[in-house]
C-alpha positions, 0 to 999 in steps of 0.5 A: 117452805116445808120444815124439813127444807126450812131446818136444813137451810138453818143446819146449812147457815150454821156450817160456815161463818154467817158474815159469809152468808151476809156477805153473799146477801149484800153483793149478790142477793137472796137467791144467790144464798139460796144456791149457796145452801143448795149447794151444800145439802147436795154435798155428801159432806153436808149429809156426814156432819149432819148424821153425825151421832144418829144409829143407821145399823139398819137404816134412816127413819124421820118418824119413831119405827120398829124393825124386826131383824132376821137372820135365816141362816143363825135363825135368830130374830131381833126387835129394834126399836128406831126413835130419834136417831136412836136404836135401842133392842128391845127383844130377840128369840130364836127362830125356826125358817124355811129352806136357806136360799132366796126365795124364787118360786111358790112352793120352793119352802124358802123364807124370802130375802128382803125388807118387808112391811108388816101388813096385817095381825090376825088370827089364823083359821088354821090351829097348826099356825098358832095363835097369832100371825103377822102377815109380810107384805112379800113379794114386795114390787122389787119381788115381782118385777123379779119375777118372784112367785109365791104369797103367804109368808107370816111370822107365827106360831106353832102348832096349838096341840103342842107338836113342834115340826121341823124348819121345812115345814114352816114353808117359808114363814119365820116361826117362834113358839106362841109364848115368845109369840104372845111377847112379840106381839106386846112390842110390835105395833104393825102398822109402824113395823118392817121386817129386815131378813137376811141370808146370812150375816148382817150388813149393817148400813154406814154414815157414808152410804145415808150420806151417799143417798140423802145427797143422790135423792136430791140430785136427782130431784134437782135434775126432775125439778129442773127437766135436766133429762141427762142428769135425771137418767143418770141415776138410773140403772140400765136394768131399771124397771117402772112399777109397770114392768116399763124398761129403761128406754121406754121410761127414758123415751116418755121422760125425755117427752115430758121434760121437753116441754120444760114445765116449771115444777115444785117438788118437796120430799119429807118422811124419809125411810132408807132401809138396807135391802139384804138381796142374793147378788150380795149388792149395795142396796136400799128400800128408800121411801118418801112423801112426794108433793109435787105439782106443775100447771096442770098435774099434782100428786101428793103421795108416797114413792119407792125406790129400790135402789144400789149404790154404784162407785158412790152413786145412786143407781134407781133399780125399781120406782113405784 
């Protein structure tokens, strides 16, 4: 049994009086206190006690992460950085961006909306971008199963010849001067690092929405596990696209193909990341990463996963899988 299962059955055992537990043991056996837990860590309840006390402003994450928050609209960038549970800021500066507006089409000037990963720190060959870039991993998958064009998106500086330009000619990127750059870089460590951009206001996450998704995810999963199609496809989203562009009843097709043949699976999740996703059409949503173990007879995976999902009237509704 993985650790992270092992301590949350421990967590559950503590919510109620442990003679219950015992009781459930001498009467009815130890599978019978395996559903009873079960049951509670698929409780949105269970999910509120246990993140009680943790900062989710900006989301969940198991491992220590750095989160560059930016909002377009204020030009204002913020650095937190994400440790058990704690967030504590850790630097802010003002910003120059492209056009207000999410981003749609190469060439449109506009920074995108969304959560990012910080995929590389270089130099550019260009003196005009400054001394220093981080490049953003924009279009992410969600990006372009939108159809949303465009590359290039970087965090730099400005100009080595000491000119300072207007928003517009960032092109889309988010922009501080290279002294302010040269700070940023002291605290940032990319390969643990997101970007956070928002349009206008920030929507800090709640206990309720995390609560919300750590009990959906494992629905969901207790539903793959056990090749309950009905359940499974109920938590995705009409408009749902696979990693491949593949829609939603073509997906619904091969799953209900494949849970047919009612193959005994173990599936473990570990390594959470749940970020709020900003996005135009103002929706609930969330970029939820996580370590996938899963095997079955004749098929194994070990790997990450991605969902791009909303929450819907308190459910989990899939948008993107990767």
């Amino acid at each position: 049994m993985s650790r992270i299962l092992f301590a949350l059955f421990v967590f559950a055992i503590t919510c109620l009086n442990a003679v219950d537990y015992e009781d459930i043991y001498l009467k009815k056996g130890s599978n019978e206190v395996i559903k009873t837990i079960e049951k509670n860590i698929l409780s949105k309840d269970f999910w509120v006690k246990r993140l009680e006390g943790v900062q989710l402003d900006f989301g969940y994450y198991d491992e220590e992460a750095l989160l560059t928050v930016v909002n377009k609209e204020k030009k204002h960038l913020e650095v937190y950085k994400y440790s058990n549970g704690k967030l504590e800021k850790t630097f802010n500066t003002n910003i120059l961006v492209g056009k207000l507006g999410d981003k749609l089409v190469e060439g449109d000037l506009k920074t995108p909306v969304g959560v990012y990963q910080l995929t590389k720190r270089f130099t550019p060959l260009d003196s005009y971008l400054g001394p220093l870039a981080f490049s953003l991993s924009y279009p992410n998958l969600h990006d372009k199963l939108s159809n949303k064009t465009g590359s290039g998106i970087w965090i730099h500086g400005f100009p080595m010849n000491g000119s300072r330009e207007d928003e517009i000619k960032t092109k889309g990127c988010v922009v501080m001067e290279n002294d302010i750059l040269m700070q940023y870089d002291k605290i940032i460590d990319y390969k643990k690092s997101l970007a956070i951009i928002y349009e206008n206001d920030i929507k800090k996450a709640t206990t309720e929405q995390i609560a919300t998704i750590f009990s959906q995810i494992l629905a969901w999963k207790k539903a793959w596990t056990e090749s309950d199609i009905d359940y499974y496809l109920s938590f995705y989203d009409k408009n749902f696209k696979r990693y491949d562009g593949m829609s939603f009843d073509k997906f619904a097709s091969s799953k209900k193909s494949i849970f047919s043949r009612k193959e005994h699976k173990n599936i473990v999740f570990s390594k959470f990341i749940i970020s709020p996703y900003p996005n135009s059409k103002n929706e609930t949503m969330f970029r939820v990463v996580f370590y996938e173990n899963y095997s079955t007879l004749n098929y194994k995976f070990n790997g990450e996963k991605t969902l791009y999902i909303k929450l819907v009237d308190d459910k989990m509704k899939i948008v993107v899988e990767d």
